[in-house]
N, C-alpha and C positions, 0 to 999 in steps of 0.2 A: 716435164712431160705433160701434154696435154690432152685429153681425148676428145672426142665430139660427140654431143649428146642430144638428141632431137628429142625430147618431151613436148607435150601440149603447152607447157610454161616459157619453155628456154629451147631456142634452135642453135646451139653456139656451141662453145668450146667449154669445157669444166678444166679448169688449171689443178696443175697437184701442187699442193702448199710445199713451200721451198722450209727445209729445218732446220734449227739452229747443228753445227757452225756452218752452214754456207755462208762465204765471204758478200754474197748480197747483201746480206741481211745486220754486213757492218760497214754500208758504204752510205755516204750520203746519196739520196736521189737526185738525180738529173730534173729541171722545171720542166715542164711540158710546156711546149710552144705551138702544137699543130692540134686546134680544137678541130676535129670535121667525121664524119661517119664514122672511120677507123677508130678512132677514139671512141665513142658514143655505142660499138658492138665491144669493147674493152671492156667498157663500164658497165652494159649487159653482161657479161661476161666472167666478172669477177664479183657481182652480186650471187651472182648463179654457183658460184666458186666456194665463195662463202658460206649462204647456204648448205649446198652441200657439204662442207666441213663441217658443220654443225657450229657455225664463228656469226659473232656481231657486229664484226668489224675484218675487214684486210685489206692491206696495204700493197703498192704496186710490188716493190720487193719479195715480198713473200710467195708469189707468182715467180719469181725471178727475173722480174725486169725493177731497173732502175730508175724510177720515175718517180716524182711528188705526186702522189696517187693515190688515194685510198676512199672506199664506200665503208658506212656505215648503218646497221637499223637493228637498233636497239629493240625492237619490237619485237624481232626475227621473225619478220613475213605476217604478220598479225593485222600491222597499220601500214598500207603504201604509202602515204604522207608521210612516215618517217625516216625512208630512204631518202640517205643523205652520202653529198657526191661531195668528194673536198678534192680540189686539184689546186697546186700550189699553195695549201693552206702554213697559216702560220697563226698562232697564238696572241693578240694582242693583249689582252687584260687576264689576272688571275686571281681570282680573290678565295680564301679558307683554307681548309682545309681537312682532308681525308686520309683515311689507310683504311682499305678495303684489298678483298681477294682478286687477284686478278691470275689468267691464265691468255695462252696465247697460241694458233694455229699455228706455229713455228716451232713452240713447245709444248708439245702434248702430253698430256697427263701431269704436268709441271704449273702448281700453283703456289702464290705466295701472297702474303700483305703488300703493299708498296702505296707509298705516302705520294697523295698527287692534289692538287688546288680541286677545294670542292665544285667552282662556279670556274668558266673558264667563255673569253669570248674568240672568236675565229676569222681570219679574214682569208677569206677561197676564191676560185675560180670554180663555175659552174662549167661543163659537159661545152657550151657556148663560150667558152671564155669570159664570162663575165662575173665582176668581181661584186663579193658579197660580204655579211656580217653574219654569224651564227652564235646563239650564245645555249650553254649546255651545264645542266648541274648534276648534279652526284655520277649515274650512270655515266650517261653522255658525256659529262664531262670526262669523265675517266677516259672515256672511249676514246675524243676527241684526241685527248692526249698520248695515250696507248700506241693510236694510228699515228699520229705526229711523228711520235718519237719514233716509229719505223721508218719514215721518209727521211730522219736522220743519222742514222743507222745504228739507236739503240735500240735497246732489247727490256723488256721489265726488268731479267733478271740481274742488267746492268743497274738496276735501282734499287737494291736490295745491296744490307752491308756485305764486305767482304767474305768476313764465313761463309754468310747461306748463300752468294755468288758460286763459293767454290765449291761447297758443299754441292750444289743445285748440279754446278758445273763437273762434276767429279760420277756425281751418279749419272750423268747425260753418259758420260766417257765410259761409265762399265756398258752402259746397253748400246752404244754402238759398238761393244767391241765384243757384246753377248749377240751383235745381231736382230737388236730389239728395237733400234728407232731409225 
């Protein structure tokens, strides 16, 4: 469901974050193949999304569409040079490593440790179709990879051992059935 929102910042659309278990959000994405306008008010669109969520990161699926898609800014609105547009991204190099909190607009109020490469580098498509290199440490990298692995249809809490999986997964299952997520 999506509504339309005209502020002085954003004339567009504010997407509702799609929650875990929607079947989206375990499908791999579709590549984007048509770079042109419609794409580029998308990508307005799902910064503005984001934002609004109170998120550093989200992925086309989480909107509910099936797309290698996802914007990034770590800043959260602070620095515009650090809004970062990844289409068709993929992971080339991964070096260290971390276990840091993470949490996710699909999961809310659902946070946990999860082990991810400290330094990580990227290779994307910009808004234009054109291909790039990005390289991201601690945060960002986490980020980088957080959003990735959406466009693959995992989930953090698929990264986390089996107990606190099911644990995580079990307490999700009372408050949809309390009415609560």
């Amino acid at each position: 469901m999506a509504k339309t929102e005209n502020t002085p910042e954003h004339k567009g659309t504010i997407y509702e974050i799609v929650k875990y278990p929607d079947p989206v959000l375990a499908k791999k994405g579709e590549p984007v193949t048509v770079f042109d306008k419609k794409l580029k008010t998308l990508v307005d669109d799902m910064f503005a999304s984001m934002y609004e969520a109170q998120g550093i990161g989200l992925a086309a699926p989480q909107i509910g569409l099936s797309q290698r898609l996802t914007v990034i800014d770590v800043s959260f609105k602070k620095n515009p040079e650090e809004k970062i547009v990844l289409i068709n991204p993929e992971i080339i190099e991964r070096e260290g490593q971390q276990c840091e909190e993470e949490g996710c607009l699909s999961l809310p109020e659902i946070r946990d440790k999860v082990k991810r490469a400290a330094k990580v580098k990227v290779r994307a498509q910009d808004v234009n179709g054109e291909w790039f290199e990005i390289e991201g440490e601690e945060l960002l990298a986490r980020a980088f990879q957080h959003e990735i692995d959406h466009l693959d249809g995992i989930l953090f809490i698929d990264r986390l051992s089996r107990l606190k999986k099911d644990l995580t997964v079990r307490k999700i299952k009372k408050l949809i059935k309390n009415g609560e997520w």
